[in-house]
C-alpha positions as CSV (number, residue, x, y, z in Angstrom):
1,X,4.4,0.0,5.1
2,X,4.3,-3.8,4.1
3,X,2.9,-5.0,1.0
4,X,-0.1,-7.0,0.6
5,X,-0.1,-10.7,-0.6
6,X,0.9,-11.1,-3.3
7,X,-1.7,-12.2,-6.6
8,X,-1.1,-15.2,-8.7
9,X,-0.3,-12.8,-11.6
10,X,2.5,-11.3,-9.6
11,X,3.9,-14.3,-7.7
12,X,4.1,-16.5,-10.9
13,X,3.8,-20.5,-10.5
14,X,3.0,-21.2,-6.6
15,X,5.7,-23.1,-4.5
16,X,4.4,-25.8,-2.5
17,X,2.5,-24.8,1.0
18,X,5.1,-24.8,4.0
19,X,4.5,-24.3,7.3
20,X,4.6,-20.1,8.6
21,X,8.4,-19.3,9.5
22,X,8.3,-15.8,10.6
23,X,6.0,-13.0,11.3
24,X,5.2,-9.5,10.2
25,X,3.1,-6.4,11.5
26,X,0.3,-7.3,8.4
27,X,0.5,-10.8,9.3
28,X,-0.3,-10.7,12.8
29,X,-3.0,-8.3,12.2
30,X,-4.7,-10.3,9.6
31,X,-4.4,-13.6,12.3
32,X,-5.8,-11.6,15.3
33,X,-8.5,-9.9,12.7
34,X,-9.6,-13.9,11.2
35,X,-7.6,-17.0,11.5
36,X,-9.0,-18.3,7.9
37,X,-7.9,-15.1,6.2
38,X,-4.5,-15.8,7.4
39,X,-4.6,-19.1,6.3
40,X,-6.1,-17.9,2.9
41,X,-2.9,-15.6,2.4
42,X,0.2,-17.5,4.4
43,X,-0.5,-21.1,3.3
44,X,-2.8,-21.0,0.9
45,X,-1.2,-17.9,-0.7
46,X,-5.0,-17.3,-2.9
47,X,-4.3,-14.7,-5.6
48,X,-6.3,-11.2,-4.8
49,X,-7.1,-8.3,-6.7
50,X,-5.2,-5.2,-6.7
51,X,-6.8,-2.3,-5.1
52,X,-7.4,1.1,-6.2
53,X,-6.5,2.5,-2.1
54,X,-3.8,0.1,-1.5
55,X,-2.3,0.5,-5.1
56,X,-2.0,4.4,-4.3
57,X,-0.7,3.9,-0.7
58,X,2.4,1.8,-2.5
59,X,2.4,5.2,-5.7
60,X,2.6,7.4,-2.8
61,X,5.1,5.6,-0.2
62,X,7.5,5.4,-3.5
63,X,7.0,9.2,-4.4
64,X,8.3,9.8,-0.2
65,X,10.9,7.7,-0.7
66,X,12.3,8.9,-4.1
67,X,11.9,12.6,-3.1
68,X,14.9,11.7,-0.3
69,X,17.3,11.1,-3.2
70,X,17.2,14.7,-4.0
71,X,19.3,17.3,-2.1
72,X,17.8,18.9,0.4
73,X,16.6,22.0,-1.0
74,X,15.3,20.4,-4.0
75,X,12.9,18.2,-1.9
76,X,9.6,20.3,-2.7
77,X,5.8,19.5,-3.3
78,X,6.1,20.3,-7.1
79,X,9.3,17.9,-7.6
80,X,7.5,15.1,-5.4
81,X,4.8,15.6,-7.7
82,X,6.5,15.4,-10.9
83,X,7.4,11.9,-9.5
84,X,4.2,10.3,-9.7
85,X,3.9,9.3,-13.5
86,X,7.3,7.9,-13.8
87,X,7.0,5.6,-10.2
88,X,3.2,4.7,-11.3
89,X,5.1,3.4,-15.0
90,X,7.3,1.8,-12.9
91,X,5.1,0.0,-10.7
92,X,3.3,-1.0,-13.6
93,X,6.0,-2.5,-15.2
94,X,6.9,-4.7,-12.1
95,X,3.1,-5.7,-11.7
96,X,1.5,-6.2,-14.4
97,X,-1.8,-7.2,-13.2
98,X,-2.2,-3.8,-11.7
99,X,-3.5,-3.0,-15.3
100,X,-6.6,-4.7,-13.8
101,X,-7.3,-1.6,-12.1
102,X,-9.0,0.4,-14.7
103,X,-10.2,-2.2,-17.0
104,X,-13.9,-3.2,-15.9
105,X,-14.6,0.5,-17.7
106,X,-14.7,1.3,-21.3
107,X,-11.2,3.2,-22.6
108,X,-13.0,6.7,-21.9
109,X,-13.9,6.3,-17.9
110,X,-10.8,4.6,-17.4
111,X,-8.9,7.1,-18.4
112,X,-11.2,9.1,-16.3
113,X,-10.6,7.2,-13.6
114,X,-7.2,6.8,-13.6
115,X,-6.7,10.4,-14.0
116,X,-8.7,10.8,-10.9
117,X,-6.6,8.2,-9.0
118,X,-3.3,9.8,-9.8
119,X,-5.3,13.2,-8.3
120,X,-5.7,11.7,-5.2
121,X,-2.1,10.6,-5.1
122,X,-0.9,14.0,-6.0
123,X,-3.2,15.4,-3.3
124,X,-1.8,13.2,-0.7
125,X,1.6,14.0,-1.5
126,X,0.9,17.6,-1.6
127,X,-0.5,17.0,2.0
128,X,2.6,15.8,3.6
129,X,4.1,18.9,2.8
130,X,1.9,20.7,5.2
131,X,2.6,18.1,7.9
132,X,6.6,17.3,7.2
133,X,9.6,19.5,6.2
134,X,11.4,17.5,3.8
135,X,14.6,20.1,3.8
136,X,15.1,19.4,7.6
137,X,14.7,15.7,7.3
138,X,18.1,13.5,6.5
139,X,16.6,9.8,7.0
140,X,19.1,7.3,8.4
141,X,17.2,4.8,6.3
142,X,14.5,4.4,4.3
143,X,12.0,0.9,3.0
144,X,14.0,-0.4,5.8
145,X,13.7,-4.5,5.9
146,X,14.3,-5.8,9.5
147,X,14.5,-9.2,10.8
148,X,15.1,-10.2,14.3
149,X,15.1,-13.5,15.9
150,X,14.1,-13.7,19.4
151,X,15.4,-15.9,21.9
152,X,12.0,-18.6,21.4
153,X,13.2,-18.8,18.1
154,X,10.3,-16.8,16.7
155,X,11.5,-14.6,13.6
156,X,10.1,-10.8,13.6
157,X,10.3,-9.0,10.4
158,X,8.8,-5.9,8.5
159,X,9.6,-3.3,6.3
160,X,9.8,-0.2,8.1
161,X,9.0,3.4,6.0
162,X,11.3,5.9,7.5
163,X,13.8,6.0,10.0
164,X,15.7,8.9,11.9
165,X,18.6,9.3,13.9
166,X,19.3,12.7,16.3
167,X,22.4,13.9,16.7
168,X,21.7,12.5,20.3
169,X,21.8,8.8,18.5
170,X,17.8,9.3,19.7
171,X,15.9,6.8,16.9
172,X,12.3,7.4,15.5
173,X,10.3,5.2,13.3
174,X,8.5,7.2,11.1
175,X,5.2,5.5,8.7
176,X,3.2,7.0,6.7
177,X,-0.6,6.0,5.8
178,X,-2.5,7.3,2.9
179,X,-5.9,6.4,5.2
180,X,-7.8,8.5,7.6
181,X,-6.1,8.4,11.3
182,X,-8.6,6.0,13.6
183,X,-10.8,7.0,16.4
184,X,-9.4,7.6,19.2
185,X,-10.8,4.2,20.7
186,X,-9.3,2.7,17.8
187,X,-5.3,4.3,18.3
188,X,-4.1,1.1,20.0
189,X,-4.6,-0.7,17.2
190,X,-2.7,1.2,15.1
191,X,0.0,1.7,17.2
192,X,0.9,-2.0,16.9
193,X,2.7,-2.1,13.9
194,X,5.0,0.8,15.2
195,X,5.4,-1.0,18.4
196,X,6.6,-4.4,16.7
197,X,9.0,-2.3,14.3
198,X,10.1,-0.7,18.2
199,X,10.9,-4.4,19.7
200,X,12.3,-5.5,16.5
201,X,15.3,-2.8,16.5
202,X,15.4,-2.8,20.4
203,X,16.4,-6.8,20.1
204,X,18.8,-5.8,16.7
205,X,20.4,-2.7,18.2
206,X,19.5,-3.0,21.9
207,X,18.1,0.5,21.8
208,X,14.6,2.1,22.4
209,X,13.5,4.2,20.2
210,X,12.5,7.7,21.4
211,X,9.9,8.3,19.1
212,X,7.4,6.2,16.9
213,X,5.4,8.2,14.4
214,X,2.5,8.0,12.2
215,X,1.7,10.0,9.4
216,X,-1.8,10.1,8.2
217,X,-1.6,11.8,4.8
218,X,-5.5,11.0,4.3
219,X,-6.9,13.1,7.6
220,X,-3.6,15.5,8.1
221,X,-3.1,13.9,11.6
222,X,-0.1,13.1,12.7
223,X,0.0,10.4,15.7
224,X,3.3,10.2,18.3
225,X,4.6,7.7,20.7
226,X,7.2,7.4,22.7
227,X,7.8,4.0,24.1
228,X,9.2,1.9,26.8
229,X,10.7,-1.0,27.6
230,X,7.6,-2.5,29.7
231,X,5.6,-1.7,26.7
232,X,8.2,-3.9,24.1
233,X,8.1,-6.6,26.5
234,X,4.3,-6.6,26.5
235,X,4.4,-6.6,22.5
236,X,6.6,-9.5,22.9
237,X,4.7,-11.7,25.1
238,X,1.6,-10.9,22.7
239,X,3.5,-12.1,19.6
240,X,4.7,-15.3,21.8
241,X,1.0,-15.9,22.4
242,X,-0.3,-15.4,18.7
243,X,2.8,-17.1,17.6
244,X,2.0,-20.3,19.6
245,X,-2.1,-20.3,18.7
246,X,-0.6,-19.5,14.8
247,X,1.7,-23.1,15.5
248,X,-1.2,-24.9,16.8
249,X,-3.8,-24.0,13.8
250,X,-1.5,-25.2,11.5
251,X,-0.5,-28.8,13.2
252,X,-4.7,-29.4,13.2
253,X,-5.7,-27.5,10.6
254,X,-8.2,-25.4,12.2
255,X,-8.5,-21.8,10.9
256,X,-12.0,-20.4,11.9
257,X,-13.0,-17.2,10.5
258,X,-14.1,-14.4,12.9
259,X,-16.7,-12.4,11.1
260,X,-16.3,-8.8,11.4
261,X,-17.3,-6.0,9.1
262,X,-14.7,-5.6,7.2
263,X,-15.6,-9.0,5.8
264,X,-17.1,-6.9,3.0
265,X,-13.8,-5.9,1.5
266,X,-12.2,-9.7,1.7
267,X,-11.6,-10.9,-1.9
268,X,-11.9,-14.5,-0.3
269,X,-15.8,-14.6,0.6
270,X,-16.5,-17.5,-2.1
271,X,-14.1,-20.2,-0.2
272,X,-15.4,-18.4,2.8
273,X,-18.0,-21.2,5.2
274,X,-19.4,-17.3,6.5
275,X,-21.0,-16.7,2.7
276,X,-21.4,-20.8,2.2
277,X,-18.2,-21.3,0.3
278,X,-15.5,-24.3,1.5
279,X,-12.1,-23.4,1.6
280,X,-9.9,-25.5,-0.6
281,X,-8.2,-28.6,0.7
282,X,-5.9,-28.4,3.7
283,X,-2.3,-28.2,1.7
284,X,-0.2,-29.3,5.0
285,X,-0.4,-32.9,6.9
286,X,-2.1,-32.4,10.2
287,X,0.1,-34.0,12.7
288,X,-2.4,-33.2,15.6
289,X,-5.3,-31.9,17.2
290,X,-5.5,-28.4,19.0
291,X,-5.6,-29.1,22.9
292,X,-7.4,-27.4,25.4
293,X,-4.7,-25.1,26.8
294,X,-4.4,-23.5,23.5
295,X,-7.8,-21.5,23.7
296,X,-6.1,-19.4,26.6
297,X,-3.2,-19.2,24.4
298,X,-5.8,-17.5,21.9
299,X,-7.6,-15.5,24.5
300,X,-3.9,-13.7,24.9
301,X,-4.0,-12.7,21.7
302,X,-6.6,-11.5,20.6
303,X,-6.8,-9.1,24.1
304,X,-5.8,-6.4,22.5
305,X,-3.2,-5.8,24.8
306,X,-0.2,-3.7,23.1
């Protein structure tokens, strides 16, 4: 899992707007989903509220990850339970405006609320149980940053939930989603995250990993794939693509928005030409003007090839 941009409360006095360096899984998606919003969060860096959904996903990838520190027999639903309320204090206490979750309610129905919330994390925990067996699990790593820098020079990186290693030295990336699995139509999509983790440890480690798995704690689905190298190298040549249309809307300073439904849910839509807002001054120089060639460059990737 990756976290979400960061609000102003969080992120303190702003540095200056540079030019993107790297790329993750969320970035790419939110580039191939609407240019603007990626330039609303990347160079921009505009404050958004926390979320109840994507506050919990954060509760509950903690809880997974703090339940490993216990020996294996110890690793049980009531135990990963009785970690909620001291990892929700704690992620209160390292981001304080999450305490602007609850407060557009009087003391009584946030409380309400919030006990509600912390339900649904300790239902979603409770879940995993019926879809993992924490006792036969010894991750290799877990909240696993990687980096990798490919031979363009274009820097990869992500945080990766869970990772095992076989006895056979066979790897799996494991992540787990507190969401609904997609539609089947819709798997491809979120199989791309798993597949950019895949490439990034094939280019670190030269190895392939066997498995890449997703665990839907919302649904009870669990999603598998195993990949290979023609698929990697078809990742790569996707992120080369979005990469170089990425380059080019920043040297001319044109980040259209693609309207879409989940425009709904954008915290952005006041800056936003869709709903008549004007995004705020262009922070970087423009040094020049996108050419023709670079609309095929776009075409690539936003194909939806994976």
């Amino acid at each position: 899992m990756e976290t979400s941009t960061k609000t102003g409360a969080e992120s303190g006095p702003e540095k200056p707007a540079a030019r993107p360096a790297s790329l993750s899984p969320s970035r790419a998606s939110d580039f191939m989903q609407c240019p603007l919003l990626y330039r609303f969060r990347v160079i921009d860096k505009l404050p958004e509220k926390p979320s109840e959904a994507a506050t919990r996903g954060t509760l509950v990838h903690a809880v997974l990850e703090r339940l490993f520190d216990a020996p294996a027999l110890e690793r049980t639903a009531s135990r990963a339970k009785s970690l909620i309320p001291g990892q929700w204090d704690r992620l209160r206490e390292a981001r304080p405006e999450l305490a602007e979750l609850f407060a557009d309610t009087d003391e009584g129905a946030a409380g309400e609320r919030m006990a509600r919330w912390l339900g649904d994390a300790e239902r979603l925990v409770e879940r995993w149980f019926t879809l993992e067996d924490p006792t036969r699990l010894e991750p290799a790593e877990r909240e696993l940053f990687v980096e990798a820098e490919l031979e363009s020079g274009l820097k990869l990186r992500g945080i990766i939930d869970r990772v095992d290693v076989a006895p056979t030295g066979d790897v799996r990336i494991v992540d787990y989603k507190t969401g609904k699995a997609p539609r089947p139509e819709y798997a491809e999509g979120a199989l791309f995250q798993m597949k950019f983790y895949a490439l990034v440890v094939w280019r670190l480690k030269g190895v392939v990993p066997r498995r890449l798995q997703l665990v839907y704690l919302g649904s009870g689905d669990v999603i598998t794939y195993d990949p290979v190298v023609s698929d990697l190298e078809r990742v790569e040549r996707k992120l080369h693509a979005l990469w170089e249309a990425i380059q080019l809307a920043t040297e001319s300073g044109d980040w259209r928005p693609r309207p879409t439904k989940l425009c709904g849910w954008c915290d952005h839509q006041a800056v936003c030409p869709e709903f008549g807002g004007t995004p705020p001054p262009y922070p970087l120089q423009i040094v020049a003007a996108v050419p023709p060639p670079a609309q095929e460059s776009v075409r690539v990737a936003e194909s939806g090839e994976a």
